[in-house]
TORPA-4810 file (N, C-alpha, C, O; in nm, 3 decimals):
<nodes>
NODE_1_1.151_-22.898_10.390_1.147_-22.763_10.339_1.115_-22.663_10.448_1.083_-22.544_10.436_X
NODE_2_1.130_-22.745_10.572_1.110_-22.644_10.688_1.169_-22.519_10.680_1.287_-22.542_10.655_X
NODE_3_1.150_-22.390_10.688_1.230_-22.257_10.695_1.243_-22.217_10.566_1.276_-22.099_10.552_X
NODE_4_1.224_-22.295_10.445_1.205_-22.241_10.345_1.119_-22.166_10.262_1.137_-22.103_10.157_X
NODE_5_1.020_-22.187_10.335_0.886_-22.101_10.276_0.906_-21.910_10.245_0.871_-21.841_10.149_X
NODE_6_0.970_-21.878_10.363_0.983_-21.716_10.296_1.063_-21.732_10.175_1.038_-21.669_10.073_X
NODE_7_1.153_-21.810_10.183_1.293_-21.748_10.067_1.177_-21.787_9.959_1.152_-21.702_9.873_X
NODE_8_1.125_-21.877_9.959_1.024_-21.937_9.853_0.950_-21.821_9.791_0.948_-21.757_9.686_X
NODE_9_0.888_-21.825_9.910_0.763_-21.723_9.866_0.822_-21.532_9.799_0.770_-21.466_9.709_X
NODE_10_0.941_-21.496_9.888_1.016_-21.397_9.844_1.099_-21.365_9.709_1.085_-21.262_9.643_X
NODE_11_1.185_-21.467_9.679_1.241_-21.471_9.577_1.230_-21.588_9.461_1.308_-21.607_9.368_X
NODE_12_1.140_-21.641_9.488_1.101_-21.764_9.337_0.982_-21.726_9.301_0.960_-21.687_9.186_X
NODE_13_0.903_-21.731_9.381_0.766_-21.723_9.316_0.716_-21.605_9.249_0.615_-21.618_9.180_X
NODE_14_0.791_-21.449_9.263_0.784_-21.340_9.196_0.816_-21.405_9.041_0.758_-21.370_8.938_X
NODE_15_0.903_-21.490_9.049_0.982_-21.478_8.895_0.868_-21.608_8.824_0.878_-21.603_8.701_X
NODE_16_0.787_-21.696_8.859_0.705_-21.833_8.817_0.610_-21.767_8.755_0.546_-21.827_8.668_X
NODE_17_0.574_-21.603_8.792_0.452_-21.570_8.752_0.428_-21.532_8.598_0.334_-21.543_8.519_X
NODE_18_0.616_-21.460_8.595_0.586_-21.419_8.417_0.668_-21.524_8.354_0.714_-21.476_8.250_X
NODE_19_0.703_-21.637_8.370_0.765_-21.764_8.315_0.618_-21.818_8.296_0.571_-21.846_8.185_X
NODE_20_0.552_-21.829_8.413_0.356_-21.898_8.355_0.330_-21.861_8.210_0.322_-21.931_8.110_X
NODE_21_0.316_-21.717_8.230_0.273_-21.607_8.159_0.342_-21.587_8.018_0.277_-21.520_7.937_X
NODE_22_0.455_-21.632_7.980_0.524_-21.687_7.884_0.499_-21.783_7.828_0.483_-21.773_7.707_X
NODE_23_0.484_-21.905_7.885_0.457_-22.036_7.845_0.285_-22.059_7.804_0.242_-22.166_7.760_X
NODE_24_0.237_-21.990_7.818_0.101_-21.970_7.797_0.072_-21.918_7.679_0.000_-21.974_7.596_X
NODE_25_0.133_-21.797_7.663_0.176_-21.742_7.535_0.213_-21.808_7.436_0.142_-21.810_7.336_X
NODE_26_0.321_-21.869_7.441_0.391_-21.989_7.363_0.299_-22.101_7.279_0.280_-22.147_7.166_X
NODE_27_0.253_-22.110_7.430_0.151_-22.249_7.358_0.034_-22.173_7.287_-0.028_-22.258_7.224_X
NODE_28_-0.024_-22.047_7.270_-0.135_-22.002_7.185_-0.093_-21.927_7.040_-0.158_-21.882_6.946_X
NODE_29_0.037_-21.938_7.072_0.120_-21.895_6.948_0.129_-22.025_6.864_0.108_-22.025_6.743_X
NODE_30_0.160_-22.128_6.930_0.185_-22.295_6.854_0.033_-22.320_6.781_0.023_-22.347_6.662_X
NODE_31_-0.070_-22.307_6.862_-0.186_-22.335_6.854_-0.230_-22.231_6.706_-0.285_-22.289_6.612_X
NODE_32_-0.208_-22.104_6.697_-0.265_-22.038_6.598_-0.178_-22.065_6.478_-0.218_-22.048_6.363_X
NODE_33_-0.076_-22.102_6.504_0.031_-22.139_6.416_-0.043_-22.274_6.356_-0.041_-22.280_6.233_X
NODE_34_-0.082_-22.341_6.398_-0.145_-22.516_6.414_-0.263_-22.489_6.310_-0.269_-22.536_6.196_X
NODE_35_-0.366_-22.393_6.378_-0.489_-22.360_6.285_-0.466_-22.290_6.141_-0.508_-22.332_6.033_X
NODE_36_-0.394_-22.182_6.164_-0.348_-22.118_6.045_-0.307_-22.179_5.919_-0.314_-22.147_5.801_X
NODE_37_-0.257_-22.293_5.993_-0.175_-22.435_5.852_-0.305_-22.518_5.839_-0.301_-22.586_5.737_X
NODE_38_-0.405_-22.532_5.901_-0.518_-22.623_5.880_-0.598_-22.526_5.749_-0.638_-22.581_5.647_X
NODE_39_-0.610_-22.408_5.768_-0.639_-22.336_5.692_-0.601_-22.325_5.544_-0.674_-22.317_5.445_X
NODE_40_-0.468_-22.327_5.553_-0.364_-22.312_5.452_-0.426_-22.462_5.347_-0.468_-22.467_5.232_X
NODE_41_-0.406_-22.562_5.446_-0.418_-22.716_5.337_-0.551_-22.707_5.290_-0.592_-22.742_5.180_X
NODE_42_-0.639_-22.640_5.415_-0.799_-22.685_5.373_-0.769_-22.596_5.224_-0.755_-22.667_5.125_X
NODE_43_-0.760_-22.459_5.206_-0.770_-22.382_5.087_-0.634_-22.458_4.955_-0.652_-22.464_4.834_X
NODE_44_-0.554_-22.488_5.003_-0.475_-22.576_4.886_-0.571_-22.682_4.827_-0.609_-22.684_4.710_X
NODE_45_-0.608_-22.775_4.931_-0.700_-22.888_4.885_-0.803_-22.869_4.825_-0.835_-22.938_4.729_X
NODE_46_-0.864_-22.787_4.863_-0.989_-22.652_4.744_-0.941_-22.624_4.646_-1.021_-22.564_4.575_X
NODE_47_-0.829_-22.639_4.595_-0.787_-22.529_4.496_-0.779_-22.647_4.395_-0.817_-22.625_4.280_X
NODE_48_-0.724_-22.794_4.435_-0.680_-22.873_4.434_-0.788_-22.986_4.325_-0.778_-23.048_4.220_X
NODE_49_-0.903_-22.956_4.446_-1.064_-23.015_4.425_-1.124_-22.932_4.257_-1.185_-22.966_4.156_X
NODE_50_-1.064_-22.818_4.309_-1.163_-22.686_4.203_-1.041_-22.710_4.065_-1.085_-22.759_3.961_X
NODE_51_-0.944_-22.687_4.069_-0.864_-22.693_3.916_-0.820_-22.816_3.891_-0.843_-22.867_3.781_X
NODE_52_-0.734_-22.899_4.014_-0.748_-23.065_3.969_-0.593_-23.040_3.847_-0.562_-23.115_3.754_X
NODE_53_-0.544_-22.953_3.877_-0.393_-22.922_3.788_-0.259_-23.025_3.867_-0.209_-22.993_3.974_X
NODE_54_-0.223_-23.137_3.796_-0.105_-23.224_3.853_-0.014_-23.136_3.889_0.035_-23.176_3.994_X
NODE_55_0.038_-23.027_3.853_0.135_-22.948_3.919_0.093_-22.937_4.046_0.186_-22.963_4.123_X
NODE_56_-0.013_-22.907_4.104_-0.042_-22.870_4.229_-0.029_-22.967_4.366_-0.003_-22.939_4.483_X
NODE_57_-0.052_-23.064_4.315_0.036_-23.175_4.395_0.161_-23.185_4.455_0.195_-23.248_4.555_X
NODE_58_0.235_-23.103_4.365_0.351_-23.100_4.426_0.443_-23.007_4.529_0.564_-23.012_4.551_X
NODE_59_0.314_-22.899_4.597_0.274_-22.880_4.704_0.240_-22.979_4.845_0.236_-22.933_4.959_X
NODE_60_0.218_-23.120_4.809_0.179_-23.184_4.879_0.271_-23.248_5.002_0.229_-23.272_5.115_X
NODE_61_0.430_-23.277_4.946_0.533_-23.309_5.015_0.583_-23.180_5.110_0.650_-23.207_5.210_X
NODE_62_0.559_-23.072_5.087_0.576_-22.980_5.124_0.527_-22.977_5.291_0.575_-23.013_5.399_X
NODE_63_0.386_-22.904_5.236_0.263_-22.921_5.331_0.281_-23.056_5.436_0.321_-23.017_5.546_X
NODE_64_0.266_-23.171_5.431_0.286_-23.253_5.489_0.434_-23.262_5.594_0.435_-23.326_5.699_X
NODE_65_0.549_-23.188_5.544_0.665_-23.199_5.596_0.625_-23.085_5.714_0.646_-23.112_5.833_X
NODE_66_0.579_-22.987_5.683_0.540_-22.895_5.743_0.430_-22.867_5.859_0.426_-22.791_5.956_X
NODE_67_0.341_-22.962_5.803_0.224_-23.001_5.964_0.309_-23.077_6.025_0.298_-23.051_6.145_X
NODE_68_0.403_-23.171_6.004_0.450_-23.273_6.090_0.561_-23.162_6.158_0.552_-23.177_6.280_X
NODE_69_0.630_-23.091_6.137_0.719_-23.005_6.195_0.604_-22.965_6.336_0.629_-23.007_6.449_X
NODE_70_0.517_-22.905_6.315_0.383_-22.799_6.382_0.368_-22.890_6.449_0.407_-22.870_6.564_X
NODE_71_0.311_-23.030_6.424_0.261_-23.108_6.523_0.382_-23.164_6.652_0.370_-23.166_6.774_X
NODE_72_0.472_-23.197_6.583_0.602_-23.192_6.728_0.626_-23.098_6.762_0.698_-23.104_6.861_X
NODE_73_0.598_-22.986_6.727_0.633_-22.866_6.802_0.484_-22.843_6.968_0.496_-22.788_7.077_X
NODE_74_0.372_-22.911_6.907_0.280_-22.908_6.969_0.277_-23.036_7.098_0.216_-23.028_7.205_X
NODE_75_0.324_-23.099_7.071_0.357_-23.254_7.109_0.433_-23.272_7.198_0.425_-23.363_7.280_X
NODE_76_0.555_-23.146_7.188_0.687_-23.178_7.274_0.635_-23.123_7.403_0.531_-23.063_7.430_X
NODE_77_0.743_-23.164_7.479_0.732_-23.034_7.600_0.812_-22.910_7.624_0.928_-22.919_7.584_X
NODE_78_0.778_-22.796_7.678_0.865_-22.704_7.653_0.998_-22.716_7.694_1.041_-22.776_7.793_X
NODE_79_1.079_-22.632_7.580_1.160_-22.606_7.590_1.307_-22.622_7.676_1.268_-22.608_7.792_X
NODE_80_1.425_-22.640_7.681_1.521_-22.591_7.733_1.489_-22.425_7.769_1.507_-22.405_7.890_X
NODE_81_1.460_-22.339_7.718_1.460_-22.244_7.764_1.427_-22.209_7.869_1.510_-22.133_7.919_X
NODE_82_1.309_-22.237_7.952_1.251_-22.279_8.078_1.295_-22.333_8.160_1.297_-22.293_8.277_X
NODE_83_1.360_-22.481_8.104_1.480_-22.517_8.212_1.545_-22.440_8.295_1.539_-22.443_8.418_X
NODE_84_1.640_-22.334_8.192_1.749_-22.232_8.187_1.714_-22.112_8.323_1.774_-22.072_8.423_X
NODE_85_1.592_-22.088_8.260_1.551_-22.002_8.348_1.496_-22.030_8.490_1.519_-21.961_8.589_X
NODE_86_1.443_-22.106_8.487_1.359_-22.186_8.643_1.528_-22.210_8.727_1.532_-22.157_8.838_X
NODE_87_1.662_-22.286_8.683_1.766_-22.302_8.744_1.807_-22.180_8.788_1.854_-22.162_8.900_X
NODE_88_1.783_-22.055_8.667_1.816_-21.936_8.731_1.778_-21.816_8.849_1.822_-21.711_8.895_X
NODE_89_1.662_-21.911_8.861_1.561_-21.852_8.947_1.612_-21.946_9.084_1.692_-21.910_9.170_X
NODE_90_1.566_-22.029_9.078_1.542_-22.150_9.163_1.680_-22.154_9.241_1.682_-22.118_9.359_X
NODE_91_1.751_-22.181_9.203_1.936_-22.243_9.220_2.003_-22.151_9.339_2.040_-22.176_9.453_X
NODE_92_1.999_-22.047_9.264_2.069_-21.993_9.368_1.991_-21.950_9.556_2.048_-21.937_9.664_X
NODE_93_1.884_-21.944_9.528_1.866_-21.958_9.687_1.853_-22.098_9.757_1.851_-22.111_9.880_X
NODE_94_1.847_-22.188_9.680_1.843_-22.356_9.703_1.980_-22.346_9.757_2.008_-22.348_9.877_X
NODE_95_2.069_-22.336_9.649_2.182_-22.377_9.743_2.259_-22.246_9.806_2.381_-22.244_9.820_X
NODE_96_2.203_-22.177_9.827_2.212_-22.088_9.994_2.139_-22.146_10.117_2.178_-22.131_10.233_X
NODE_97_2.054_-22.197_10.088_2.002_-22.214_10.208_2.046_-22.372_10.227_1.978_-22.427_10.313_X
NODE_98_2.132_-22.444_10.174_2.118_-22.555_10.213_2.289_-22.584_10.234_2.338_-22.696_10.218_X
NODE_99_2.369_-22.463_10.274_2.522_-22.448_10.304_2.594_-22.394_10.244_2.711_-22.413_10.278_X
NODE_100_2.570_-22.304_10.128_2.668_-22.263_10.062_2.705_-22.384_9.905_2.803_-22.389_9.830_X
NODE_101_2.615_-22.443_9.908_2.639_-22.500_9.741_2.690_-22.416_9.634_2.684_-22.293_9.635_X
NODE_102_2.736_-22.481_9.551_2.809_-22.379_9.438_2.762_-22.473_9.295_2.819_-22.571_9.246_X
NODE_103_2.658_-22.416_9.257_2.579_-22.509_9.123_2.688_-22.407_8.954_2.719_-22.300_8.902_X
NODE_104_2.698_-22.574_8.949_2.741_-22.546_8.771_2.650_-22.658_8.684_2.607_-22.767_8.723_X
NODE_105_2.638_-22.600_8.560_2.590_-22.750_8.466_2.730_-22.785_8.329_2.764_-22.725_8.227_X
NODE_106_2.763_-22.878_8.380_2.895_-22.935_8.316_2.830_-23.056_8.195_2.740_-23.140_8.198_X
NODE_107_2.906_-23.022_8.119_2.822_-23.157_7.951_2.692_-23.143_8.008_2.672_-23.243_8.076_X
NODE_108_2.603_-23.073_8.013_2.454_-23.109_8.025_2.407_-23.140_8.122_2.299_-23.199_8.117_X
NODE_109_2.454_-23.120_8.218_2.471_-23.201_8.396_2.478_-23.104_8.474_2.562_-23.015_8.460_X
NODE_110_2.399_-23.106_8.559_2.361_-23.069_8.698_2.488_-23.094_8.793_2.504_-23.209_8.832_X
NODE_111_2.581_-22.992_8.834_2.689_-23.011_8.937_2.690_-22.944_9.063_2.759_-22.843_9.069_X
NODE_112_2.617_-22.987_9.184_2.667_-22.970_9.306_2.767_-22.935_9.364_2.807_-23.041_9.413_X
NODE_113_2.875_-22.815_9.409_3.006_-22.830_9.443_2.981_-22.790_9.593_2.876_-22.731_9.619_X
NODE_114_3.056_-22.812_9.675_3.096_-22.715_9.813_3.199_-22.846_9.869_3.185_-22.968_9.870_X
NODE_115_3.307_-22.752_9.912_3.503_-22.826_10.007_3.476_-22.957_9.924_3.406_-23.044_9.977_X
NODE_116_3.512_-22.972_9.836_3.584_-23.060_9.764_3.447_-23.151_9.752_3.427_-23.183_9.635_X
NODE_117_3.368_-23.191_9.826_3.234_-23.251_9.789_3.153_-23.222_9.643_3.140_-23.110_9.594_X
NODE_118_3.101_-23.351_9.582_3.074_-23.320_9.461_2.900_-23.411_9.493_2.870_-23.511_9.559_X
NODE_119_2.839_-23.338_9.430_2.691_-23.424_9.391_2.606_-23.391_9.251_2.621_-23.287_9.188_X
NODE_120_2.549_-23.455_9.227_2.497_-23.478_9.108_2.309_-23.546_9.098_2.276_-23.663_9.116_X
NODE_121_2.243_-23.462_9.073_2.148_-23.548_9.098_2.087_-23.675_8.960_2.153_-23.700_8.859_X
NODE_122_2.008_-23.712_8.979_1.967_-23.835_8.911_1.877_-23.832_8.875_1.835_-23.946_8.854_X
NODE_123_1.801_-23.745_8.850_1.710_-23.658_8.738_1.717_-23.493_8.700_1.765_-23.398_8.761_X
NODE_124_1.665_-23.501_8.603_1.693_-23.351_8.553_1.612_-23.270_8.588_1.495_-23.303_8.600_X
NODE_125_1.658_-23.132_8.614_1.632_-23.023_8.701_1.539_-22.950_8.640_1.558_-22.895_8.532_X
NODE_126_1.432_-22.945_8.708_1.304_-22.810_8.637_1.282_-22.841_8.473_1.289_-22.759_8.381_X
NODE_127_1.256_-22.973_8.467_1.173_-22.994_8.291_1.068_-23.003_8.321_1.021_-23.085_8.401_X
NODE_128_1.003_-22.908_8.254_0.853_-22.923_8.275_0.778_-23.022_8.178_0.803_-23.008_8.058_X
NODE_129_0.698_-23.110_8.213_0.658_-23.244_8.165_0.538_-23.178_8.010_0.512_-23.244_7.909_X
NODE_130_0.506_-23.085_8.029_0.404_-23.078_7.918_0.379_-22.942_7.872_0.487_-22.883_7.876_X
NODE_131_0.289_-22.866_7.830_0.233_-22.705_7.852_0.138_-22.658_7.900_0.099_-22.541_7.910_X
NODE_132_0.068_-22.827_7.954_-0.025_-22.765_8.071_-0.031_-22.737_8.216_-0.103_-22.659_8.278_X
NODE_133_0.083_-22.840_8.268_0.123_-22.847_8.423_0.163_-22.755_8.434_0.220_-22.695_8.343_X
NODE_134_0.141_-22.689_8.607_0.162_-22.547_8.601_0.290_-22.611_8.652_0.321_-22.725_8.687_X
NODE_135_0.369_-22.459_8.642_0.491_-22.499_8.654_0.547_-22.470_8.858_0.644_-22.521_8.914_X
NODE_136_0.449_-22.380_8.914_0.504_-22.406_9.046_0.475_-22.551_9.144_0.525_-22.601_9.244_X
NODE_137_0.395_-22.573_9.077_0.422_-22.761_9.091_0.548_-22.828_9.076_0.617_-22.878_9.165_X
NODE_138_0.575_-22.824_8.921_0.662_-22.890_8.904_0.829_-22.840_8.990_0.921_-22.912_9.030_X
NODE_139_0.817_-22.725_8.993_0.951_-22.625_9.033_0.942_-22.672_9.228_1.045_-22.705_9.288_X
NODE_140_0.807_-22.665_9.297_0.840_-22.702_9.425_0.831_-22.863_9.423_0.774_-22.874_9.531_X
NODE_141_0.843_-22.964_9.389_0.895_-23.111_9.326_1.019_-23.117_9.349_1.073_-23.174_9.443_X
NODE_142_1.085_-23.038_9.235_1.231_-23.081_9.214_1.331_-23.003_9.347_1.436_-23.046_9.394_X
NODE_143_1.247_-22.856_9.390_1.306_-22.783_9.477_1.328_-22.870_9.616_1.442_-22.857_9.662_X
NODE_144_1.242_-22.954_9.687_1.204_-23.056_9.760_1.312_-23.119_9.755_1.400_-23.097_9.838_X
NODE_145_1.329_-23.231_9.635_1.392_-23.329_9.629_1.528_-23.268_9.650_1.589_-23.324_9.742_X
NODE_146_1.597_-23.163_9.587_1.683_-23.133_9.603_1.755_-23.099_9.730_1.869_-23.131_9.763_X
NODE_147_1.652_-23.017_9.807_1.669_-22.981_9.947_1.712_-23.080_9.975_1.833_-23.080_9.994_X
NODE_148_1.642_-23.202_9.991_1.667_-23.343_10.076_1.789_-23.372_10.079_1.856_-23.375_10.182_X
NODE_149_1.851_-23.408_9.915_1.948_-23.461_9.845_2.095_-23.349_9.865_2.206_-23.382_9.824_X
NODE_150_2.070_-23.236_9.924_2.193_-23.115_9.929_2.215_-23.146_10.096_2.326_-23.168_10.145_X
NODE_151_2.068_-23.143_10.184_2.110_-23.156_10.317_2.169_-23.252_10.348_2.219_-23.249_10.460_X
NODE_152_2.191_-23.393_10.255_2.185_-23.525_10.371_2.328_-23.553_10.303_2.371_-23.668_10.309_X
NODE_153_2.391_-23.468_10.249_2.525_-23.449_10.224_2.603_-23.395_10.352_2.724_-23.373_10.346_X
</nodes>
């Protein structure tokens, strides 16, 4: 990554700060979303305890379908959207500085082009593993590997 540090520091890392700053957001939005439904069952199950009406049960399939939605939403890792954006950030000075690359994503795939040369890498580009890893970790990782994998073409 020799010589790469300005373009780095110039044009990626301006854009990591409000992608952080998003994803942070996200996850305290999931989180109040998370409590808010803990709330919701605790006062159903009260209601539940206090009138003891068999109709009210049938709230129960509901509720249950519905924390389990919340909890994979909490569970997963973020988004494609992030992907999307970190490539959009990231990509294009990667492959400027490493000859003139010409990046497409074809069926879901990462495509390398420059004079008829084709590459592809062999893991996927800027997924961030969780919602706590920061993400200029993960983004100078894949930026790295890539460098390697564009130069030794």
């Amino acid at each position: 990554m020799n010589g790469f540090a300005d373009i780095l520091v110039a044009r990626i890392t301006p854009h990591l700060i409000p992608l952080e700053e998003a994803r942070r957001q996200q996850r305290l939005i999931l989180r109040r979303r998370a409590a808010g439904f803990a709330v919701l069952c605790l006062g159903w199950l009260g209601t539940v305890l206090v009138f003891g009406h068999p109709l009210l049960w049938l709230a129960a399939p509901v509720l249950a379908a519905i924390g389990l939605f919340i909890t994979l939403q909490l569970r997963a890792a973020p988004g494609r959207d992030y992907a999307e954006a970190l490539r959009a950030v990231a990509l294009p000075p990667v492959c400027e500085f490493c000859g003139g690359w010409k990046y497409e994503r074809v069926n879901g795939r990462d495509v390398f082009s420059r004079a008829g040369e084709r590459v592809e890498p062999d893991w996927p580009l800027f997924v961030l593993p969780d919602w706590h890893s920061p993400i200029a970790a993960s983004v100078m990782l894949d930026i790295e590997r890539l460098i390697g994998l564009l130069n030794n073409r």
